[in-house]
C-alpha positions as CSV (number, residue, x, y, z in Angstrom):
1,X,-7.3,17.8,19.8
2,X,-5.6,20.5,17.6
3,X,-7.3,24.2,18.5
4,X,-6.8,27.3,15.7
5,X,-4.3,28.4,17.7
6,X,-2.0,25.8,17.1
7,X,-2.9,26.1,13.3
8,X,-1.8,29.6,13.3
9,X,1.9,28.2,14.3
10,X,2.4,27.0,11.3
11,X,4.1,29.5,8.3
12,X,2.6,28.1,5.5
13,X,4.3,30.2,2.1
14,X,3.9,30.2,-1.1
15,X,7.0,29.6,-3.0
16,X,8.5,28.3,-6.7
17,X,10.6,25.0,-7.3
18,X,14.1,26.5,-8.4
19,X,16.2,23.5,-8.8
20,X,15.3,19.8,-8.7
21,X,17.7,16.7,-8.5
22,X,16.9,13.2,-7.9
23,X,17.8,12.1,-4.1
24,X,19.7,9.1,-4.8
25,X,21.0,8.6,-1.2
26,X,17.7,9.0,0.4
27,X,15.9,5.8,1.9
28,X,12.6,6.2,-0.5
29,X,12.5,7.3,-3.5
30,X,12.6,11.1,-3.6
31,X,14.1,14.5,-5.0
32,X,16.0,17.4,-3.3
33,X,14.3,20.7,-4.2
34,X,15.3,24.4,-3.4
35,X,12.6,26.5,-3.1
36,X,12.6,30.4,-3.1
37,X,9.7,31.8,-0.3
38,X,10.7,35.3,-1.7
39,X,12.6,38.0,0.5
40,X,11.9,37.2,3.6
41,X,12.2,34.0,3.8
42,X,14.7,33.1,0.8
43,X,15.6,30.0,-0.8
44,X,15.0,26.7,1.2
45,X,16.0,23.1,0.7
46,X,13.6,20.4,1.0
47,X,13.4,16.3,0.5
48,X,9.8,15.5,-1.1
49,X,8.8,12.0,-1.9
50,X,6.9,12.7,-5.0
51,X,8.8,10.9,-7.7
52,X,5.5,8.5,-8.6
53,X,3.6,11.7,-9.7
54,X,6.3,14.6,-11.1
55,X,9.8,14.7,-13.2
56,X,12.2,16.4,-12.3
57,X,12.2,18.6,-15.9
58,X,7.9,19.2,-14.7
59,X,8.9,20.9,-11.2
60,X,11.0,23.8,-11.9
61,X,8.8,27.2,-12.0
62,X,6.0,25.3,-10.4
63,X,4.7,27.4,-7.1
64,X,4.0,24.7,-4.0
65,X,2.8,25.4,-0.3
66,X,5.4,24.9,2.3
67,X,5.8,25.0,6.2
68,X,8.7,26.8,6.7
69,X,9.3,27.4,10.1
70,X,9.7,23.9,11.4
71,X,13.3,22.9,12.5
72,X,15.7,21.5,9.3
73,X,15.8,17.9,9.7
74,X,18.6,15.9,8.1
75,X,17.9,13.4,5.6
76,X,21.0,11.1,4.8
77,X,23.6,13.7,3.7
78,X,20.5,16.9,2.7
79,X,19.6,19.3,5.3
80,X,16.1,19.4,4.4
81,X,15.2,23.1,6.1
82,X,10.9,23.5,5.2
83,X,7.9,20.7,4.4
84,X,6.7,21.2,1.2
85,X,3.0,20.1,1.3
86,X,0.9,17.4,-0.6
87,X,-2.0,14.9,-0.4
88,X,-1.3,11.3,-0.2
89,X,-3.3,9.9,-2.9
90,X,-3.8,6.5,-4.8
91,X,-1.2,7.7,-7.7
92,X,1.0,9.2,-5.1
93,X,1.9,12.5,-3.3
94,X,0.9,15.4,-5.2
95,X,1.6,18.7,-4.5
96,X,-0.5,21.2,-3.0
97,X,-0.2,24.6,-5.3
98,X,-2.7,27.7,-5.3
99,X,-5.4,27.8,-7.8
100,X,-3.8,30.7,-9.2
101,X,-0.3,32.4,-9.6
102,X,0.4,34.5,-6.6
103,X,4.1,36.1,-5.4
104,X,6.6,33.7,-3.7
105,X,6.6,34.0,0.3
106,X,2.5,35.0,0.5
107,X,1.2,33.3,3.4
108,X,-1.5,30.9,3.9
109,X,-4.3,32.7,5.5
């Protein structure tokens, strides 16, 4: 069983969708995304599998919830370097985003 402690491992930030491209070499149908978590963390790449829910032209300037200190992970030819969070749902993945506007690299508390 997962205890609070290990909960408090994860850096969960707030950050905003800079850039998005379609991932055409990856395996499922996805898009790259760079992400800036704000000054301390900076901009990060990601591979998110959410092409049945957003376009492309929809995610730039939208804020998500990322995990940013797990270990980049390569994905074909992206180094996809934090998890950007969302809920597996009947339509698809769709992203997890605070209720209201907040600053880029706020953690989730």
């Amino acid at each position: 069983m997962t205890t609070f402690d290990d909960f408090l491992k994860l850096d969960i930030r707030v950050g905003e969708i800079i850039q998005a491209e379609n991932f055409e070499k990856a395996k499922r149908p996805a898009y790259k995304l760079w992400v800036d978590f704000g000054e301390e963390v900076g901009i990060k790449k990601s591979s998110a599998q959410i092409t049945e829910c957003y376009k492309i032209e929809e995610l730039v300037g939208k804020q998500v919830l990322g995990v940013v200190n797990f270990p980049p992970r390569q994905i074909a030819d992206f180094m996809s370097e934090v998890l950007v969070l969302g809920v597996y749902s009947k339509q698809g993945v769709v992203l997890i985003q605070p209720e209201q506007l907040v600053k880029k690299g706020d953690k989730l508390g």
